[in-house]
C-alpha positions as CSV (number, residue, x, y, z in Angstrom):
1,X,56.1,-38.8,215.8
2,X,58.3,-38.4,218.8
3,X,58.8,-35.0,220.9
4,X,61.7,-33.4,219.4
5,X,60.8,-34.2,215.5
6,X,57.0,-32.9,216.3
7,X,59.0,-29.8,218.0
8,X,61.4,-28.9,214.7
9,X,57.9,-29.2,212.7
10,X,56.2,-27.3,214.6
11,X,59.5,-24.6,214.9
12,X,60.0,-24.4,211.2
13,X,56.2,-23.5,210.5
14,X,56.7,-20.8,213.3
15,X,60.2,-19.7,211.3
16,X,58.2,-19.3,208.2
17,X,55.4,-17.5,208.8
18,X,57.1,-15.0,210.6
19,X,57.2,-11.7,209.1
20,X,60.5,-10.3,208.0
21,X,61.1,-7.0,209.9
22,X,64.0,-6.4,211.1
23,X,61.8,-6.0,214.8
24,X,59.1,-7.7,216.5
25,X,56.1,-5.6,217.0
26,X,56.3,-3.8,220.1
27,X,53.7,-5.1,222.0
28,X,55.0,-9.1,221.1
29,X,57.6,-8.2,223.2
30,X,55.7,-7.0,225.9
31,X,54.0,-9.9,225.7
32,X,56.4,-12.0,226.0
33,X,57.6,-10.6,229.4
34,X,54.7,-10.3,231.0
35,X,54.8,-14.4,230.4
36,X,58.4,-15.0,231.9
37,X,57.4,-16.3,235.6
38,X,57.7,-14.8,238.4
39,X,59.2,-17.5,240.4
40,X,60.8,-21.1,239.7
41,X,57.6,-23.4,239.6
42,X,57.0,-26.5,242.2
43,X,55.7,-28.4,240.0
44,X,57.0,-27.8,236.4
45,X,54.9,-27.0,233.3
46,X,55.4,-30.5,231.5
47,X,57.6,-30.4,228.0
48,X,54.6,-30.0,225.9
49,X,53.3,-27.0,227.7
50,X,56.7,-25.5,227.9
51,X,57.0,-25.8,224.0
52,X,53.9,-24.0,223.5
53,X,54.9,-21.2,225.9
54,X,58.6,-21.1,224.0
55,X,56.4,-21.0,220.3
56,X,53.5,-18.9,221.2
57,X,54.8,-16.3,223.9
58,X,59.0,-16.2,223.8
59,X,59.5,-16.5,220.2
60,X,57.1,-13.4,218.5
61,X,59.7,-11.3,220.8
62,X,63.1,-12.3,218.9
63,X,64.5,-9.6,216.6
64,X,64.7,-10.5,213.1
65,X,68.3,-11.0,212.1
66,X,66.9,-14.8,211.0
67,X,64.0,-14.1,209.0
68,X,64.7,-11.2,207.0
69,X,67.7,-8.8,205.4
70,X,67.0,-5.9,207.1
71,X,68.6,-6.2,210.8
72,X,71.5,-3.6,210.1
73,X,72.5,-3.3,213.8
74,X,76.0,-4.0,215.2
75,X,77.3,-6.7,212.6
76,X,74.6,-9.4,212.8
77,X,75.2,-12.5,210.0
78,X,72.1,-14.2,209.6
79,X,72.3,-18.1,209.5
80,X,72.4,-20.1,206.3
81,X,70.2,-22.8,205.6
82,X,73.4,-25.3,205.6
83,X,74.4,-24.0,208.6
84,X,71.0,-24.3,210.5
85,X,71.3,-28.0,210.1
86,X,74.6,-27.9,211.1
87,X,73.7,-26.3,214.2
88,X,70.6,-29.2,215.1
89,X,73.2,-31.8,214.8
90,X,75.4,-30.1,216.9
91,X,72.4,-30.3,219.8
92,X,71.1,-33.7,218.7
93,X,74.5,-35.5,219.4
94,X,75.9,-32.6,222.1
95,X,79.7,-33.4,221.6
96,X,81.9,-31.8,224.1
97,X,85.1,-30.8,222.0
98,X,87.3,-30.9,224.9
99,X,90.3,-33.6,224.1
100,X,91.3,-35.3,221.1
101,X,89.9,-38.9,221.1
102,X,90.2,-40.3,217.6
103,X,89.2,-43.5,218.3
104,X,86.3,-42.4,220.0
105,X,84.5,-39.3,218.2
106,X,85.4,-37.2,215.1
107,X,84.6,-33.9,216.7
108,X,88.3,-32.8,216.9
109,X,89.2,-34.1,213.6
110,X,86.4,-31.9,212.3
111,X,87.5,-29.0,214.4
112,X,90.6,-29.0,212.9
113,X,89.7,-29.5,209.3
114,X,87.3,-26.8,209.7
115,X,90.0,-24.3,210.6
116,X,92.1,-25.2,208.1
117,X,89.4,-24.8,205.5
118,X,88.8,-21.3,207.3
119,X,92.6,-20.3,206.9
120,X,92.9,-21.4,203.1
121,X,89.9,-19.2,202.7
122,X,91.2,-15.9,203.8
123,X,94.6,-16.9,202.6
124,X,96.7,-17.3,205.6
125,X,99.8,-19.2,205.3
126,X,100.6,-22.9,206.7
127,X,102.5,-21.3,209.3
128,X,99.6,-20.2,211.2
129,X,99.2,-23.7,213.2
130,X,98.0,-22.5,216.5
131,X,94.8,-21.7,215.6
132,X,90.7,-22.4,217.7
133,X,87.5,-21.4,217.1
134,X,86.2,-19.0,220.2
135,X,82.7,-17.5,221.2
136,X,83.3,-14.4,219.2
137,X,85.8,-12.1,218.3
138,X,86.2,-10.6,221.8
139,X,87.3,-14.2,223.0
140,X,89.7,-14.2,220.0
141,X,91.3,-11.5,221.5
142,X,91.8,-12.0,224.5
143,X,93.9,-14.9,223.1
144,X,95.5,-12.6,221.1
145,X,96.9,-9.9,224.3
146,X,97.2,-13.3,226.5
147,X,99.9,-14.7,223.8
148,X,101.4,-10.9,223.2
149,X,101.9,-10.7,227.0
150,X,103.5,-14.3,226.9
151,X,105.4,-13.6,224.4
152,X,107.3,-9.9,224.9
153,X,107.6,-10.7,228.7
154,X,109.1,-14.1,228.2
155,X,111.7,-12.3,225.7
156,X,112.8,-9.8,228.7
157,X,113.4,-12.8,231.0
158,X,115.4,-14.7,228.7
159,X,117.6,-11.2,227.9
160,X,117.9,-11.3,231.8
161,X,118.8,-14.8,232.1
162,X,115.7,-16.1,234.3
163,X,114.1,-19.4,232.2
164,X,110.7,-18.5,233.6
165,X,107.4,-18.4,231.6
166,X,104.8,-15.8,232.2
167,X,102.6,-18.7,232.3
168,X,103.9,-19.9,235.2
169,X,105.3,-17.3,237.3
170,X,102.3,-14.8,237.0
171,X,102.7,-11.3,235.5
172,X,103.6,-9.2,238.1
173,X,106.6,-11.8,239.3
174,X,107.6,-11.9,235.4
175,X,107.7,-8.3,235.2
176,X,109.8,-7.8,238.4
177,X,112.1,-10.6,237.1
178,X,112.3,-8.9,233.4
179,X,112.9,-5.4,234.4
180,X,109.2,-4.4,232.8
181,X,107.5,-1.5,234.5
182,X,104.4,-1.3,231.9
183,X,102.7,-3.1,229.2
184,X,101.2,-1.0,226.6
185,X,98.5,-2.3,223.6
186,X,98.9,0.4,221.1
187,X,96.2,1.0,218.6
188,X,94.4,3.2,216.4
189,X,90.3,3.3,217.6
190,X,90.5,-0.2,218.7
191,X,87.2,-2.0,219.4
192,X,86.3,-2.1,223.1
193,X,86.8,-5.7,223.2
194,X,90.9,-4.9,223.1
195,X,90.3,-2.8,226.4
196,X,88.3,-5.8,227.8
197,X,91.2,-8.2,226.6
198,X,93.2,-5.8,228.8
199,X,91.7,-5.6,231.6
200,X,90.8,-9.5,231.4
201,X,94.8,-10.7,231.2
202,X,95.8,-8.2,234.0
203,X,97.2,-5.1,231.8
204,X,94.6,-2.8,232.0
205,X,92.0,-0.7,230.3
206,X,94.4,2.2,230.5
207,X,96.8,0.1,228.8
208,X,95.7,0.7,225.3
209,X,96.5,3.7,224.1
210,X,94.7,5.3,221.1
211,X,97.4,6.1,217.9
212,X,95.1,8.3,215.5
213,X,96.6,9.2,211.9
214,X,94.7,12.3,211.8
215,X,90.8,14.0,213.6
216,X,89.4,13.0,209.8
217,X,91.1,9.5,209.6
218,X,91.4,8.2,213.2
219,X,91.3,4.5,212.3
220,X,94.6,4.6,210.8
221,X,97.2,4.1,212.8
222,X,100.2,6.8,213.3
223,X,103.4,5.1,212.3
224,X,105.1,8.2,213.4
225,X,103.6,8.2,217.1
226,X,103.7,4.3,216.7
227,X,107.6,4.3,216.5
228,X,107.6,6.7,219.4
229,X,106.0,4.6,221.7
230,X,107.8,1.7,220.3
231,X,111.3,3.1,221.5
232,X,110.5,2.9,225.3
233,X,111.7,-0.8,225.2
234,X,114.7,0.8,226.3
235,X,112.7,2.4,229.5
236,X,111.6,-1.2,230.6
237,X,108.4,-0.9,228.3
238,X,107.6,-3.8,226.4
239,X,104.6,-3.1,223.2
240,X,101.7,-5.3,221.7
241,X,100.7,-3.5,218.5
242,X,96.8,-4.4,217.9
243,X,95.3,-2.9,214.6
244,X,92.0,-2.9,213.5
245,X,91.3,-4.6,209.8
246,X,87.7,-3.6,209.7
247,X,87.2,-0.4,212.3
248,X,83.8,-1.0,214.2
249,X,82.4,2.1,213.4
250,X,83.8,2.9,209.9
251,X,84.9,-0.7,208.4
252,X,88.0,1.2,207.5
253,X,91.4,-0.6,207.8
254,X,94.1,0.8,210.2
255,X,96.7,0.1,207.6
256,X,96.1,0.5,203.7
257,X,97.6,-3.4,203.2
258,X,100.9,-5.2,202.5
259,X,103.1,-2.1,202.4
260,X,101.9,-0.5,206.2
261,X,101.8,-3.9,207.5
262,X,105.6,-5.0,206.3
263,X,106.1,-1.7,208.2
264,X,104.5,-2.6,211.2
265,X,106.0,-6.0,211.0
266,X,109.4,-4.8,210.4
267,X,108.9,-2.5,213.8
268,X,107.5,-5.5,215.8
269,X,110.8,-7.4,215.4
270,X,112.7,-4.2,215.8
271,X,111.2,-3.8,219.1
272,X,110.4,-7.4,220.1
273,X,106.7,-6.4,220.0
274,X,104.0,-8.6,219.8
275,X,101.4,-7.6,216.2
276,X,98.0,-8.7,216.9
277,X,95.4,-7.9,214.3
278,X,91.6,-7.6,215.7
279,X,89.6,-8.3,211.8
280,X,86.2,-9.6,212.9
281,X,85.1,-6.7,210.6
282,X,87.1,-7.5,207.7
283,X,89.0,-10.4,208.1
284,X,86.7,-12.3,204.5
285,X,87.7,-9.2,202.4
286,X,90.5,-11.8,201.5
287,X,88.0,-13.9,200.6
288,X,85.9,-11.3,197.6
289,X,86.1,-12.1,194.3
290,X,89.9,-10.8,192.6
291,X,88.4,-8.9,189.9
292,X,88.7,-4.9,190.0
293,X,85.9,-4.0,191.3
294,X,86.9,-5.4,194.9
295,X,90.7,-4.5,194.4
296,X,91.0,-1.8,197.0
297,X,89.7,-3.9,200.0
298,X,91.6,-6.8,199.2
299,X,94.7,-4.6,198.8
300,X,93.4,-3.1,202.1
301,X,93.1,-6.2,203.6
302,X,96.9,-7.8,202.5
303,X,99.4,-8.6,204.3
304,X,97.1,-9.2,207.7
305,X,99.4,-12.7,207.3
306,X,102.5,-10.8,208.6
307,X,100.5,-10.6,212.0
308,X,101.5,-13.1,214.7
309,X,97.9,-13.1,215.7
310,X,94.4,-12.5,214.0
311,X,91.0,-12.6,215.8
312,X,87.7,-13.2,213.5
313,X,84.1,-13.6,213.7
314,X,82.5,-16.2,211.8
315,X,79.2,-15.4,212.6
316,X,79.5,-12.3,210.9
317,X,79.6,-12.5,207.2
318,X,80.1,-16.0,207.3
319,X,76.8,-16.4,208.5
320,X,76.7,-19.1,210.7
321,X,75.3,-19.4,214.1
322,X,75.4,-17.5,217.4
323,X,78.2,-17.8,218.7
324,X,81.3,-18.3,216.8
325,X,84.3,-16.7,216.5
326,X,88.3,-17.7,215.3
327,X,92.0,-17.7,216.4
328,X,95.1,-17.6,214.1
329,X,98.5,-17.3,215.8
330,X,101.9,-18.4,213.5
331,X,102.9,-19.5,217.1
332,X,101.4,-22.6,218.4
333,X,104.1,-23.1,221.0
334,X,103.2,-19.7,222.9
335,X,99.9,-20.5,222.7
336,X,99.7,-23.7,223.8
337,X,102.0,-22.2,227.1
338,X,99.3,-19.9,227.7
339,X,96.4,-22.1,228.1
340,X,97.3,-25.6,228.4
341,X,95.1,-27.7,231.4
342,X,97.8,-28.4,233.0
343,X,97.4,-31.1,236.1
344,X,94.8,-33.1,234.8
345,X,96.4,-36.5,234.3
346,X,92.5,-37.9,234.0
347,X,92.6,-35.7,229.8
348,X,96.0,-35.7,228.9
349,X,96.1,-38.1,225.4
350,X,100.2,-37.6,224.7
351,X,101.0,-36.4,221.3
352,X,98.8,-35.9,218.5
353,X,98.7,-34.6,214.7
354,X,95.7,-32.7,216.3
355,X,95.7,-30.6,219.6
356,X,93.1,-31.1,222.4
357,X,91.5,-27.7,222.4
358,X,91.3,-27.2,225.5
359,X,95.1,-26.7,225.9
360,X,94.2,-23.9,223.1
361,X,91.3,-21.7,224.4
362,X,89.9,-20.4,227.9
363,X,87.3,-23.0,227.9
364,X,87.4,-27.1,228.5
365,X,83.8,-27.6,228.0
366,X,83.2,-26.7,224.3
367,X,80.3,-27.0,222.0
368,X,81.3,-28.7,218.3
369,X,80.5,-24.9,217.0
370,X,83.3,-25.7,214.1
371,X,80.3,-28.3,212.3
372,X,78.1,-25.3,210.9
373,X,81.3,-23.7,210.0
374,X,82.6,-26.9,208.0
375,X,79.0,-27.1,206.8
376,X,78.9,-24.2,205.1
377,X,82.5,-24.1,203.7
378,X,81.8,-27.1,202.0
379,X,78.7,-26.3,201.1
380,X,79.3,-23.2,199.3
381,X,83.0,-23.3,198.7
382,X,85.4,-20.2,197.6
383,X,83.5,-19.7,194.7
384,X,79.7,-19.4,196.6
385,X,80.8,-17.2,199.4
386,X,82.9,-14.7,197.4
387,X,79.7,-14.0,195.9
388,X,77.7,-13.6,199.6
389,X,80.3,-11.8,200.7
390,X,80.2,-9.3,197.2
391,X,76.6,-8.8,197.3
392,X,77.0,-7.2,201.5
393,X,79.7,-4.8,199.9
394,X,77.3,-4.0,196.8
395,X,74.5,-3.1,199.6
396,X,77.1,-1.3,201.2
397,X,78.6,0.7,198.1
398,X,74.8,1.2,196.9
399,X,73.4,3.1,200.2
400,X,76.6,5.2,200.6
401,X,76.0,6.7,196.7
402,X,72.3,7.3,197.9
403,X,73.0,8.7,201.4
404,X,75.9,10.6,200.0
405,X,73.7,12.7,196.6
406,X,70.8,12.9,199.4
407,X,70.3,16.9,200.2
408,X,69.6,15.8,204.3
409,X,71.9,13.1,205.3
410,X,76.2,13.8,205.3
411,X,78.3,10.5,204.3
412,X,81.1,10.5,206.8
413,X,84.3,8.7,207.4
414,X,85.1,9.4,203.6
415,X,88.5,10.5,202.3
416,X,89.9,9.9,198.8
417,X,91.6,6.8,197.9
418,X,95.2,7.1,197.3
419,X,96.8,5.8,194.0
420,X,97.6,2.4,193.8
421,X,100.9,1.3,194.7
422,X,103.1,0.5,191.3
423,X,105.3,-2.0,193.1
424,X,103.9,-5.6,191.7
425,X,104.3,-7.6,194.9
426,X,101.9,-5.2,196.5
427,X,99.6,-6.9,194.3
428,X,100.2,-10.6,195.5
429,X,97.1,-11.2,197.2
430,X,94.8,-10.5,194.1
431,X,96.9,-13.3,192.3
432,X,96.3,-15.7,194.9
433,X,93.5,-17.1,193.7
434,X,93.4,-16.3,189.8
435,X,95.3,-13.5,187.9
436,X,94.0,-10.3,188.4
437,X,92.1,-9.9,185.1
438,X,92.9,-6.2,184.1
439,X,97.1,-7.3,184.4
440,X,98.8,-6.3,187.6
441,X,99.8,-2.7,186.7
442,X,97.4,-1.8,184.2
443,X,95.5,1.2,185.0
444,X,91.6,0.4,186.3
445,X,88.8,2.5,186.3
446,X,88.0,2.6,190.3
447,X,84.8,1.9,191.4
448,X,83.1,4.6,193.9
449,X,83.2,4.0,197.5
450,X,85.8,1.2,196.7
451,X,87.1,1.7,200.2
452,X,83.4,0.8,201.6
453,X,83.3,-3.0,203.1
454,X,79.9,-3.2,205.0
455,X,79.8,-0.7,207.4
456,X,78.0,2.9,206.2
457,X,78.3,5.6,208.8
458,X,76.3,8.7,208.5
459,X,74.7,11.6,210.0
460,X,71.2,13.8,208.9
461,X,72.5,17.7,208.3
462,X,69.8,18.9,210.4
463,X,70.7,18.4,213.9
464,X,67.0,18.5,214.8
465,X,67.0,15.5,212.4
466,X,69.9,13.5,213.5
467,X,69.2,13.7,217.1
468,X,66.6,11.1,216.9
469,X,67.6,9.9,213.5
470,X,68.3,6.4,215.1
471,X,65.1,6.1,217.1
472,X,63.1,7.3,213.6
473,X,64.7,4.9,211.7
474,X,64.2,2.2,214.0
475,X,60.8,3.2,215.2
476,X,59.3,2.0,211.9
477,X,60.9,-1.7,212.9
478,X,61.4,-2.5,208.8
479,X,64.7,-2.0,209.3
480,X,67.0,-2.0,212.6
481,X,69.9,0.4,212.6
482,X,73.0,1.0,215.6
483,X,73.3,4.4,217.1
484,X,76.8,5.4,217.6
485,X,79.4,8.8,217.8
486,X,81.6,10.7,215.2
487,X,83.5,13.3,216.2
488,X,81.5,14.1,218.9
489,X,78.1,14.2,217.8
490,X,75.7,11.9,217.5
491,X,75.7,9.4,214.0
492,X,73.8,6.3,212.1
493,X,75.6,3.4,211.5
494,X,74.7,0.1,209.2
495,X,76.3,-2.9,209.1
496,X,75.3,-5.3,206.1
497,X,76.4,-9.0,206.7
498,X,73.4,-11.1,205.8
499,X,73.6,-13.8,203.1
500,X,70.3,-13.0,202.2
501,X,71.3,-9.6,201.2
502,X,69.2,-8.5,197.5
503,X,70.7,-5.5,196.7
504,X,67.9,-4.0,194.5
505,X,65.0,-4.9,196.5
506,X,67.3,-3.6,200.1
507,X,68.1,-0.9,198.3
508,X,65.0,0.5,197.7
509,X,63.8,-0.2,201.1
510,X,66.6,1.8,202.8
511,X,65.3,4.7,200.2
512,X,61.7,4.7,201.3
513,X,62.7,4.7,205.1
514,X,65.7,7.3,205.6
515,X,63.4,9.3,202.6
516,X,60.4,9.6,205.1
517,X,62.8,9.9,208.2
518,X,63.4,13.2,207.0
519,X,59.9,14.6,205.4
520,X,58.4,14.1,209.1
């Protein structure tokens, strides 16, 4: 048995007998750095020696997002079994997904049919053809602003006659030409990726500017204040609207679906803004099952297509590996302007059905990361991950109803569900994949917490309590949960996107933990 194959053997027995807690005991960790070296060797270890040091010292440190169903921190996917294999051809054959070869590898043709396959399943329209898999959803949107910027700075030079591209000129000579004295990225509790995107493309952190609906609904955007800002085109402002479809803290969509988003579309063109929607959060709530008991998120979720960009994560819910995130824009030229590899006679290939990627994304050296995507869409197909991605909002739904009737913890970010819409196009998405089985305007019993996705945010009523409510929870390392803010003061959050999610047997861990949180 050869090096590598004796290595997986050895790996997989180290995978299973792990324990599943959502954190390694404290002291493995020590452990494990007090084994990093000091210094780069002189003489090196050997292979065999390094494994053992990998297996026996680095690897009883690693959080537990992998082997178990309790790592609610950030929004952690786990990786599917499908997906894991995936990932070890990936490394075995090391493809570098830079230019389109077809008579030489497959990579790009598998690229591509994997982000299709990822479009059909959220239900985005053929016209989204510019479209790359990223390292995460922070990568995707800097794509995103990068194409906005492209695109409502080249449409002031054309009204003022110069032909010049951003892309060429550089933005401050595009600006001067245009007439533009500011950019602004206007949002609604944006995730701090869009103020990195910002800063990264030249715009500035200070560019995005927070729209809040309301102090108890601040991840929906203000269409009033939204127009506002809108109508300084005439000032030499140009806009990029960038909503949230899945709010980092809350899950909760900045618009409530088709009709908002129409509305926000409608403005874009008005204004010759750019709409950019940032749904690494929610993006595969298209994807639940159309039956009533999902309606509100995937009414929520609607009409994301009438975006001229999306940004998503795939490992996320989709559960494959670190690191992995996904590009829609319904307009390939713009993008392609943006980050073609220009001046490299030595990969240029001509014309293709199928782009390089590199003349698509930031990077030219690119790992195949699409294979344990297409490995897992075609392993588990609509059908399989409509039901992974139902049990994480069943998990979700479950602890809100116990956190919410518990006497010492306060549910937050809740506010009641508006009616449904009685226009029938408002309904189009459910229909997209089968009828919606209760008849589009016949009157449903709503589920509770039908507005929760996977994110739960809450709070203990005793400050005491909260104040190390985070640490308490996590000290017991069964399960791992992220510390963050609401309104101020300090909060819990949980973010459920694991396919090994058993609602019953989560659920009743969750209740022994935060129920002895609060007894101590």
């Amino acid at each position: 048995m050869d090096f590598v194959t004796s290595s997986y053997n050895q790996l997989r027995t180290v995978v299973e007998k792990t324990p599943s807690d959502a954190l390694p005991p404290n002291e493995a960790i020590v452990k494990a750095v007090e084994s990093l070296p000091s210094s780069l060797p002189s003489h090196g270890l050997g292979e065999q020696a390094t494994q053992t040091h990998l297996l026996t010292d680095i690897v009883p440190g690693f959080n537990g997002p992998k082997t178990g169903s309790n790592y609610y921190g950030f929004v952690t996917g786990g990786v599917l079994p499908i997906a894991e294999v995936a990932d070890n051809i990936v490394t075995a054959f090391d493809q570098n997904v830079q230019v389109h070869l077809p008579t030489q590898s497959i990579s790009t043709f598998v690229e591509d049919k994997a982000l299709s396959l990822t479009a059909e399943l959220v239900h985005l329209p053929d016209g989204f053809r510019g479209r790359t898999f990223t390292t995460g959803a922070t990568g995707a949107n800097i794509l995103g602003l990068a194409c906005a910027r492209e695109s409502v700075l080249n449409a002031r030079l054309q009204a003022a006659g110069d032909r010049g591209e951003v892309a060429e000129l550089g933005l401050l000579s595009a600006c001067l030409k245009a007439g533009v004295k500011e950019i602004q990225v206007l949002s609604s509790m944006g995730h701090s990726s869009l103020y990195k995107a910002a800063s990264i493309i030249g715009l500035g952190r200070s560019s995005v500017k927070d729209l809040p609906y309301s102090k108890d609904e601040p991840w929906r955007i203000d269409f009033v204040a939204l127009e506002s800002h809108l109508q300084r085109a005439k000032e030499g402002v140009v806009s990029i609207v960038a909503i949230s479809a899945g709010e980092v803290n809350t899950g909760r969509f900045a618009t409530d679906g088709l009709s908002q988003n129409g509305r926000i579309r409608d403005l874009c063109d008005k204004y010759d803004a750019w709409f950019h929607v940032d749904a690494a959060f929610g993006l595969f709530a298209r994807s639940l099952p159309p039956t009533p008991e999902f309606q509100s998120l995937i009414l929520s979720s609607s009409g994301l297509e009438l975006a001229d960009s999306i940004a998503g994560d795939c490992h996320k819910m989709l559960n494959v590996p670190y690191d992995c995130g996904i590009f829609f824009t319904s307009h390939p030229a713009i993008l392609t302007a943006v980050f073609q590899n220009a001046n490299a006679a030595y990969l240029s290939t001509g014309p293709a059905a199928i782009p390089s990627p590199l003349n698509n994304g930031m990077e030219n050296s690119r790992r195949l990361r699409a294979l344990p995507v297409y490995a897992v869409l075609l392993a588990h197909g609509r059908d399989g991950l409509a039901q992974i991605f139902a049990k994480q909002v069943r998990l979700a739904r479950a602890v809100s109803a116990f956190i919410d009737t518990h006497p010492s913890y306060e549910l937050l970010a809740q506010t009641p569900s508006p009616a449904p819409p009685s226009h029938p196009s408002y309904y189009h998405h459910l229909s997209l994949t089968s009828p919606q089985p209760t008849g589009t305007n016949t009157p449903i019993e709503r589920p509770p917490y039908e507005d929760t996705h996977v994110v739960v945010i809450f709070r203990a009523k005793d400050e005491r309590v909260n104040r190390r409510l985070v640490e308490s929870i996590n000290g017991g390392r069964k399960i791992y949960v992220s510390g963050t803010q609401w309104q101020g003061r300090k909060a819990c959050r949980i973010a459920i996107s694991t396919w090994k999610v058993d609602v019953g047997r989560d659920l009743e861990l969750m209740r022994r933990v935060l129920g002895e949180v609060v007894k101590v």
